[in-house]
C-alpha positions as CSV (number, residue, x, y, z in Angstrom):
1,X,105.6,150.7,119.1
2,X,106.9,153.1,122.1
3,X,104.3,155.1,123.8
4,X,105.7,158.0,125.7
5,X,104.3,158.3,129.4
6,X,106.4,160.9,131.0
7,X,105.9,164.4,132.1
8,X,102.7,165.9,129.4
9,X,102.0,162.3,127.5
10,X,99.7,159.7,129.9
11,X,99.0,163.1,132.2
12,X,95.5,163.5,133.6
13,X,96.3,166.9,134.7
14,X,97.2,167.7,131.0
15,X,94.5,165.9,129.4
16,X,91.7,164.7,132.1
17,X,89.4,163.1,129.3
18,X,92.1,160.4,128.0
19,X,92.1,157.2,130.0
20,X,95.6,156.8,129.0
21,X,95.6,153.5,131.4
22,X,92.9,152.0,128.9
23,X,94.7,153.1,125.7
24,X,97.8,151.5,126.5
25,X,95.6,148.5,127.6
26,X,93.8,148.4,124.5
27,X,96.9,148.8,122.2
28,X,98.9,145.8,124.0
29,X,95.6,143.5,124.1
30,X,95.7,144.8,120.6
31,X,98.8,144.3,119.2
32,X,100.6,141.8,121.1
33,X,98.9,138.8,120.0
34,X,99.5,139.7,116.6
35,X,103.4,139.4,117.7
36,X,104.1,143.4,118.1
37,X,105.8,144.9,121.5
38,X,104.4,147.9,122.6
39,X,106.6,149.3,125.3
40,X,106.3,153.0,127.1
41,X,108.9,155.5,127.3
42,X,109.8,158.8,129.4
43,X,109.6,161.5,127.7
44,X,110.0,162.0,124.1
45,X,110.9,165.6,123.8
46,X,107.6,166.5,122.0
47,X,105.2,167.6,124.8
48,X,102.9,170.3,122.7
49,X,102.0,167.1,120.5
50,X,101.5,164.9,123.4
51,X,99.9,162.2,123.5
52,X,103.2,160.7,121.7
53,X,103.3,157.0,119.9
54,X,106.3,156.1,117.7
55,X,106.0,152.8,115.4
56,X,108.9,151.2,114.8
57,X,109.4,149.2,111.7
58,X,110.0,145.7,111.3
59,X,113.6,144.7,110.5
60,X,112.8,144.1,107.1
61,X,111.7,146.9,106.3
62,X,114.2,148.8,108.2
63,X,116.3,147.3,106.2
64,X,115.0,148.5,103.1
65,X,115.1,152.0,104.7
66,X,112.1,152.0,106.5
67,X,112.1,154.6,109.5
68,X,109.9,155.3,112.5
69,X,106.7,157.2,112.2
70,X,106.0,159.5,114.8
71,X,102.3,160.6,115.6
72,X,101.2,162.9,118.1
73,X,98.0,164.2,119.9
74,X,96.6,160.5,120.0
75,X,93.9,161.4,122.4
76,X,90.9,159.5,121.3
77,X,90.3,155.6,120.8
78,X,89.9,156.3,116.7
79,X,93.1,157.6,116.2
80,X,94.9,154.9,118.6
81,X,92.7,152.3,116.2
82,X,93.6,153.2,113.2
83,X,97.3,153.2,114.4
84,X,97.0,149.8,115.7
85,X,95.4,148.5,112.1
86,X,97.8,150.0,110.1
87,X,101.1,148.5,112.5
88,X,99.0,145.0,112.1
89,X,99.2,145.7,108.3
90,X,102.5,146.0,108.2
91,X,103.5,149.9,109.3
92,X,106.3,151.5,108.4
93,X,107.7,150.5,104.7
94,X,105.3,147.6,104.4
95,X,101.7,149.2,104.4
96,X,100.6,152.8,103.2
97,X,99.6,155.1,106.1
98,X,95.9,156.1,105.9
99,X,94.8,159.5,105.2
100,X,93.2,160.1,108.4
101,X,96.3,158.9,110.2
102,X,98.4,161.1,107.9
103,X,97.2,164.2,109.7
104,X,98.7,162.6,113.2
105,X,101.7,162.2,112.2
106,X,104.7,164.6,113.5
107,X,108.3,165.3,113.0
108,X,110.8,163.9,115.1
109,X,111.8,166.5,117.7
110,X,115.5,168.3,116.8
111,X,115.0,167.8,113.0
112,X,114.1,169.7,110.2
């Protein structure tokens, strides 16, 4: 998973009522021991979605032609939950994404 902390993602001036320290806390104690890397980024080029997560998919399943789901405006602890139960379930190409997650999810910046 690659969490964007740059310029408008991770910004208290942009959004003062994220503790985007805790979120990325949460996600790692979270995600980690169940043998995921969540790593941070600069910017991702999609600011008026920000907060930005990407989940990567395992190489499996990137094999199989699984490709990286991009969510944005993952401002509250349910949204940054379900993410993290659906990348334990398998994410990309391995699990279904949830409805409610379904409505987070963005298009990559630069494509149509």
């Amino acid at each position: 998973m690659t969490v964007c902390r740059d310029c408008c993602c991770g910004s208290r001036k942009k959004h003062p009522d994220v503790d985007h320290d805790w979120q990325l806390d949460r996600l790692r104690a979270e995600l980690t021991p169940a043998g995921h890397r969540v790593r941070t980024s600069l910017c991702l080029d999609a600011c008026e979605q920000s907060n930005v997560m990407i989940v990567h998919p395992s190489p499996e399943a990137r094999r199989r032609g699984a490709r990286p789901v991009w969510f944005g405006l993952v401002l509250d602890d349910a949204i940054a939950d379900d993410i993290a139960d659906w990348v334990k379930a398998g994410g990309p190409g391995v699990a279904k994404i949830p409805a409610p997650l379904e409505l987070s999810v963005i298009r990559v910046p630069g494509r149509s």
